[in-house]
C-alpha positions in Angstrom: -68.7 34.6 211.9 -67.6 38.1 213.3 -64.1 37.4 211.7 -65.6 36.3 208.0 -68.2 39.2 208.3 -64.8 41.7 209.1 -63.1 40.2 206.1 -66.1 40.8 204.2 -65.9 44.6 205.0 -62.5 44.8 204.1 -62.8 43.7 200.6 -65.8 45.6 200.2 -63.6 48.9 201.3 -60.6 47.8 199.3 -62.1 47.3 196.3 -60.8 50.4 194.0 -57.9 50.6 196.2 -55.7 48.6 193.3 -55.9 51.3 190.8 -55.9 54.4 193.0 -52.3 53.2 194.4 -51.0 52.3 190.5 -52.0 56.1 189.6 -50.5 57.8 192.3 -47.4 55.6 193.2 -45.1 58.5 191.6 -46.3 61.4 194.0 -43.3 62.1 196.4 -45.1 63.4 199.6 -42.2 62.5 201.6 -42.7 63.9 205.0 -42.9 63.1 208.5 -45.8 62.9 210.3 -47.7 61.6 214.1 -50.5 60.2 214.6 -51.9 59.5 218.4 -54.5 59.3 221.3 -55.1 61.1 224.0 -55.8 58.5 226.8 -57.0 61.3 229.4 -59.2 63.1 226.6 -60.3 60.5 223.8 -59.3 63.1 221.3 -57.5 61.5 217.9 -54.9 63.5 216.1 -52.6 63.8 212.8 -50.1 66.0 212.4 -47.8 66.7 209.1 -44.3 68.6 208.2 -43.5 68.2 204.6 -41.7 70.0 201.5 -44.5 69.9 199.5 -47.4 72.3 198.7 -50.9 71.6 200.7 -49.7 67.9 202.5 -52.6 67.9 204.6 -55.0 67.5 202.2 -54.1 64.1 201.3 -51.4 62.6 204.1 -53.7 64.1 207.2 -56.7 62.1 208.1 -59.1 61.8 211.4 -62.7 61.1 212.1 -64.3 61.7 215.6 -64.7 58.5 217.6 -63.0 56.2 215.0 -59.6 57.0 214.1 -56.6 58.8 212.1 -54.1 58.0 209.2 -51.2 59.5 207.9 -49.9 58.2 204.5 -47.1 59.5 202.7 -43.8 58.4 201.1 -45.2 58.1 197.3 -48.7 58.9 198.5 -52.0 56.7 197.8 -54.4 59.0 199.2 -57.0 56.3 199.4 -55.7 55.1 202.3 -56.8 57.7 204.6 -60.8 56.9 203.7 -60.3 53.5 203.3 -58.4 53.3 206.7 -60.9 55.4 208.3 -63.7 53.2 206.3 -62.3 50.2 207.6 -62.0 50.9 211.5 -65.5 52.7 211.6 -66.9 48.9 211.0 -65.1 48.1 214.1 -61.4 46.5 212.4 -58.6 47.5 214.7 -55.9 49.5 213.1 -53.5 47.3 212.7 -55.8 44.8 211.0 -57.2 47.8 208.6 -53.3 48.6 207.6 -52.3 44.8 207.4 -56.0 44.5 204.9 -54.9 48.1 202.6 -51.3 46.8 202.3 -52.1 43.3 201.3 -54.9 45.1 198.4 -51.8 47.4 196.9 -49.0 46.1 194.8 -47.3 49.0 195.2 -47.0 49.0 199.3 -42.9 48.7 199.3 -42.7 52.5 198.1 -45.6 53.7 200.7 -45.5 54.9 204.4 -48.3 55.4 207.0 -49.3 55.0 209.9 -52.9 54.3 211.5 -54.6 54.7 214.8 -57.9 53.5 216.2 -59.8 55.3 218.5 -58.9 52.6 221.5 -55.3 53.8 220.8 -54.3 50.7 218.7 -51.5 51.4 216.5 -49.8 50.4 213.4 -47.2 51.9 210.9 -45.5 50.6 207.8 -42.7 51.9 206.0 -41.9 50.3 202.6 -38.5 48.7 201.4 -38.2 51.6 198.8 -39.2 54.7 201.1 -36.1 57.2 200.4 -34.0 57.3 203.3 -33.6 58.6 206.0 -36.9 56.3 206.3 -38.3 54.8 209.4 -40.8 54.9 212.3 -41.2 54.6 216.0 -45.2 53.0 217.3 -45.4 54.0 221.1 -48.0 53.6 223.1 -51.4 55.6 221.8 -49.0 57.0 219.0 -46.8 56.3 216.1 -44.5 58.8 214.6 -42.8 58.4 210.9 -40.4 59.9 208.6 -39.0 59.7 205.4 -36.4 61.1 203.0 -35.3 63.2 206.2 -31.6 64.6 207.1 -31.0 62.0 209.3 -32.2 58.8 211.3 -32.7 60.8 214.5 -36.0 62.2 213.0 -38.1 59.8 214.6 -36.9 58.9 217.9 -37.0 62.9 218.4 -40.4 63.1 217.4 -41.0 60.6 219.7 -39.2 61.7 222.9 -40.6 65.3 222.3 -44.4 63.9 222.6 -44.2 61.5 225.4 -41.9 64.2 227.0 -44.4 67.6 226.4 -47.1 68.8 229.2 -50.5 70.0 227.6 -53.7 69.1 225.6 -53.2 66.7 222.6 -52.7 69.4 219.9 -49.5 71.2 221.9 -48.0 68.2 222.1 -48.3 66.8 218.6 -47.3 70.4 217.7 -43.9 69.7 220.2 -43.4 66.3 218.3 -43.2 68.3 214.9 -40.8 70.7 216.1 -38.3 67.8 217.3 -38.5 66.7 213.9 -37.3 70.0 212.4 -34.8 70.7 214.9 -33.2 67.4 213.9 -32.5 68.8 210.3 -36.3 67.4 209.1 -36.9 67.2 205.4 -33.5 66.9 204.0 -35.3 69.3 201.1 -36.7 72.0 203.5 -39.9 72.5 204.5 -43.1 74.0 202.3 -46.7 73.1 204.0 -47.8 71.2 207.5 -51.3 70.3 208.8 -53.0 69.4 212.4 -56.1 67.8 212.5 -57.7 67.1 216.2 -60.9 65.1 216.5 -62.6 64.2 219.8 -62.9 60.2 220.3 -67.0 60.3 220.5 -68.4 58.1 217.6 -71.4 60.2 218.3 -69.6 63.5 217.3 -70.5 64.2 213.4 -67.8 63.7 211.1 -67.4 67.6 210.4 -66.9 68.4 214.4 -63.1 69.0 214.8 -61.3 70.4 217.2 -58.4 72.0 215.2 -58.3 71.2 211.2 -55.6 73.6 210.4 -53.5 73.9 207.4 -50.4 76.0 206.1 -50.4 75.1 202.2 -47.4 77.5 201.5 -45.0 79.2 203.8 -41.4 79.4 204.6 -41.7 78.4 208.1 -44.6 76.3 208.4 -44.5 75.2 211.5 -44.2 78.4 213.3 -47.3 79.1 211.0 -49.1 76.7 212.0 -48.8 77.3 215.6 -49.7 80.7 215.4 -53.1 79.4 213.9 -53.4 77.1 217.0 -53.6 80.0 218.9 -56.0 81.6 216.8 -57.9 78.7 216.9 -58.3 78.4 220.4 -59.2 82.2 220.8 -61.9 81.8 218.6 -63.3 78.5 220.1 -62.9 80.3 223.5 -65.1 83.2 221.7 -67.5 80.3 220.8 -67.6 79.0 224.1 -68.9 82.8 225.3 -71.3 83.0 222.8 -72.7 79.7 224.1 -72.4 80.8 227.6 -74.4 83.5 226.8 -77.2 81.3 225.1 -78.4 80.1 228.4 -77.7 83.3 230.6 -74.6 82.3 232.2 -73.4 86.0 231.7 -70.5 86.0 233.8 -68.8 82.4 232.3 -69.0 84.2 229.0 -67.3 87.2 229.7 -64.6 85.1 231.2 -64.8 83.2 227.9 -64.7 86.1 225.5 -61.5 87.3 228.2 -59.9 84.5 227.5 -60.4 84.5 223.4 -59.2 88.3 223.3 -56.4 87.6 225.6 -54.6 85.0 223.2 -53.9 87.3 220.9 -53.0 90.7 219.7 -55.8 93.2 219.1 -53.9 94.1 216.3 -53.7 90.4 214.8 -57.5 90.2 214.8 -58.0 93.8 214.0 -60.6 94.5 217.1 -62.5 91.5 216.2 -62.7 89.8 219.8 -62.5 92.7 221.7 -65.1 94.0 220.1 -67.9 91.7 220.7 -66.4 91.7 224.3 -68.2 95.0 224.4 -71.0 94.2 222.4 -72.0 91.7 225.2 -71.3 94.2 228.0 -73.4 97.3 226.3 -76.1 94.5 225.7 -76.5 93.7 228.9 -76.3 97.2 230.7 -73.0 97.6 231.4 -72.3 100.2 228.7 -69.2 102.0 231.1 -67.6 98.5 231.2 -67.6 98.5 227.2 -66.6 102.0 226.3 -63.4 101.5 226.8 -63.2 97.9 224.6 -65.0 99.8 222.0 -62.4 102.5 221.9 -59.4 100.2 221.2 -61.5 98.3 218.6 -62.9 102.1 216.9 -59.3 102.7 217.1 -57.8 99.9 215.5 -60.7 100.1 212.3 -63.5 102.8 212.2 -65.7 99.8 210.5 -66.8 98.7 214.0 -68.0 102.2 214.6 -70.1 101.7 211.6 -71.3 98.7 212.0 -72.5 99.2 215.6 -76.3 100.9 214.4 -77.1 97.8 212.8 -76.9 95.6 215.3 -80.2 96.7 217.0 -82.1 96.1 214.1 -81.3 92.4 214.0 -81.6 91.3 217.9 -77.7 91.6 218.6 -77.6 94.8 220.5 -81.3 95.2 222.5 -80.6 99.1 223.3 -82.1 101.9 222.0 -80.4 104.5 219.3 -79.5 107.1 222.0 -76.7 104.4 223.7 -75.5 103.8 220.3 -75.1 107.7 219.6 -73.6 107.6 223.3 -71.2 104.9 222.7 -70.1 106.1 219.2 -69.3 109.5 220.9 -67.5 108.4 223.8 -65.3 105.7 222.4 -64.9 107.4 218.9 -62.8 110.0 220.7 
């Protein structure tokens, strides 16, 4: 009964699936992409390379708790919701794959690669995928390629992320690299995407980790690391302002620390460093802040500015003669 019922699901999730691959089986979103699990964290993840403009926006797809696809080659985006459709009822991934490939005439010209959130994986590459074309499933991951320099794609990918140290983004990052410094694309490269997910079905669909994208940019992978680390300076931001929520003071100083130190002050313009000091001044420790607030006045007078209205709407509780203080001492 459990086994009709699944089948059930399957054509009820496959139905437009027919049409959506016949309309798009001429898109070249060749590419090479991973998808994998964490086994120490739960967290899902997809990551893209591909010389083609904004490839994460239909190859990359993840949902918390249930799963991630990549599909590329001549593209039918519908398999990333109907993939994701499909193992949210429960279908392992390979099953979900097998069910989408069976619905779409057109499957010898696709590649992708699926990933449930127990870390079941499967990957297809069709007969008619350009070459360099193929894949490599380990375990908790697959990694795939096509239309690349050379057949030594893959297997890099995949040495790179069983071989890198780190939290599930770094090492999908590492896995994109190896692909590039095999020769990658045999066209170049153009956009790349990193989607991270945690592996809680309770998480809502919108709570991700890192949903990153370079649409544009002649080196897209060193783009989109840099955006990692912006990423995790502002979650680290986030996880001060939290901190502070509940009157752990101390933990979110550490936090907002930690979000300033990962980057430049001059790559956020004073943004972190800035509300660094907010906290302190708003809290009594107005000496401690001075000097933050200088190198954020410094860096764009608009913080000075700004800093009198902050009162007015709860985020600074002192009264005008610490702003006037403040403004004076770091605005030297």
């Amino acid at each position: 009964m459990r086994g009709t019922l699944a089948l059930t699901l399957a054509a009820l999730a496959l139905g437009p699936c027919v049409a959506a691959a016949q309309e798009s089986s001429r898109r070249p979103t060749h590419t090479y992409s991973i998808v994998a699990v964490d086994s120490a964290t739960g967290q899902i993840g997809v990551a893209v390379q591909s010389h083609w403009f904004s490839v994460g926006g239909s190859v990359a797809w993840a949902e918390p708790g249930v799963g991630a696809v990549a599909t590329q080659s001549f593209i039918d985006p519908a398999y990333g919701p109907r993939g994701l459709a499909l193992m949210r009822t429960g279908i392992a991934a390979p099953a979900a794959l097998a069910a989408l490939l069976r619905a779409d005439p057109d499957s010898q010209v696709r590649q992708l690669a699926m990933i449930d959130a127990a870390g079941r994986v499967a990957a297809h590459t069709g007969s008619r995928a350009i070459p360099a074309a193929g894949q490599h499933v380990g375990r908790g991951y697959s990694v795939q390629a096509n239309l690349m320099r050379s057949d030594r794609v893959w297997p890099a990918m995949a040495r790179a992320f069983e071989a890198t140290r780190g939290d599930l983004a770094e090492r999908l990052l590492a896995a994109l690299d190896a692909a590039q410094a095999e020769g990658g694309d045999i066209r170049g490269k153009q956009s790349a995407a990193l989607i991270v997910v945690g592996g809680d079905r309770s998480d809502r669909p919108w709570e991700r980790l890192f949903d990153l994208r370079v649409e544009d940019h002649p080196d897209p992978l060193g783009e989109l690391r840099r955006l990692v680390t912006v990423a995790r300076a502002y979650r680290a931001a986030t996880e001060g302002d939290n901190f502070m929520t509940v009157g752990l003071v101390d933990s979110a100083l550490s936090a907002y620390r930690r979000a300033s130190a990962l980057l430049p002050d001059a790559a956020t313009n004073g943004e972190l460093i800035y509300w660094v000091a907010v906290t302190l001044a708003d809290i009594g420790r107005v000496d401690e802040a001075i000097p933050l607030f200088r190198r954020a006045f410094t860096q764009d007078t608009s913080w000075a500015t700004l800093l009198p209205r902050l009162p007015g709407v709860g985020l600074l509780r002192v009264d005008q003669a610490v702003v006037d203080r403040i403004i004076r001492a770091a605005g030297r």
